[in-house]
C-alpha atoms as one frame of an Amber mdcrd trajectory, in Angstrom:
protein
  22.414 -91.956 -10.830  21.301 -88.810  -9.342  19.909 -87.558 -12.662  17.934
 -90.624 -12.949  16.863 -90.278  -9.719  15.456 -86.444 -10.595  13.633 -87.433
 -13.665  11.841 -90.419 -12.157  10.910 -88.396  -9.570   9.680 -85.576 -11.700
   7.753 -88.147 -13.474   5.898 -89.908 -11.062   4.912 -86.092  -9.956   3.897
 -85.451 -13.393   1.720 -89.063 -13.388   0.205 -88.712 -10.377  -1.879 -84.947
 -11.092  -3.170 -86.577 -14.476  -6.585 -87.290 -14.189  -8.099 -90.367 -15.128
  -9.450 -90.171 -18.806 -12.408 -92.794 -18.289 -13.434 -91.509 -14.829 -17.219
 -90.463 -16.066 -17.499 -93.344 -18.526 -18.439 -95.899 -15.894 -21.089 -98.339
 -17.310 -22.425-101.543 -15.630 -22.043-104.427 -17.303 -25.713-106.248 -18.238
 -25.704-108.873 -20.510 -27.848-112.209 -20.633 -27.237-115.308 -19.167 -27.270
-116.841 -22.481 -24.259-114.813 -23.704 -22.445-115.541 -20.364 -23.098-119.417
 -21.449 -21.779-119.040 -24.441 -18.500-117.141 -23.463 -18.237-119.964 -20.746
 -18.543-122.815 -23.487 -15.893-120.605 -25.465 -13.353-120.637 -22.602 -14.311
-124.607 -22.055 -13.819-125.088 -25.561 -10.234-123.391 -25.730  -9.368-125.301
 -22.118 -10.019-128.454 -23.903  -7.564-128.026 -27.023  -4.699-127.035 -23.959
  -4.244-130.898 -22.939  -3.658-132.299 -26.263  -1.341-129.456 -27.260   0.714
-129.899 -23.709   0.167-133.496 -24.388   2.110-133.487 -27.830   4.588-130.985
 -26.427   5.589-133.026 -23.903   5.893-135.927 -26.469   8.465-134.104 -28.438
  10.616-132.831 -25.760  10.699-137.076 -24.482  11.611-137.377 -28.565  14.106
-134.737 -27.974  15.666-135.764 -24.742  16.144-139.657 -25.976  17.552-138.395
 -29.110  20.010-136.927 -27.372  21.004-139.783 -24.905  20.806-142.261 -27.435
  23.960-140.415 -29.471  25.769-140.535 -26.288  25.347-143.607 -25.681  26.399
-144.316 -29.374  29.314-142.303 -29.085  29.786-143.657 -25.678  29.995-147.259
 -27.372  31.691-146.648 -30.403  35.017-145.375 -28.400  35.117-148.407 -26.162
């Protein structure tokens, strides 16, 4: 444990003198409002096709879950 202790140690050290890689490379992003529309639609678009596909999922695991209760009860009958 105290070995572990050491190298973490020696690694955060190590971690924090690195310099950042991107630290000059700064740029500011300027793009049109059409192609922030566009990205928006894209992410509205994607949004939409989440409710059927949680819709259907949901579906299957109700399937699933009467599937299931309707053997017990099966079983449940059959050794009455």
């Amino acid at each position: 444990m105290k070995n572990l202790r050491i190298i973490l140690g020696s690694m955060a050290a190590m971690l924090t003198a690195v310099p950042s890689a991107f630290a000059g490379a700064v740029k500011v992003y300027s793009s049109s409002m059409l192609v922030l529309i566009f990205v928006g639609f894209l992410a509205l678009v994607v949004a939409m096709q989440l409710i059927p596909a949680i819709m259907t999922l949901i579906g299957a695991l109700k399937g699933i879950t009467n599937k299931v209760e309707n053997v017990r009860e099966a079983k449940a009958e059959a050794g009455k």
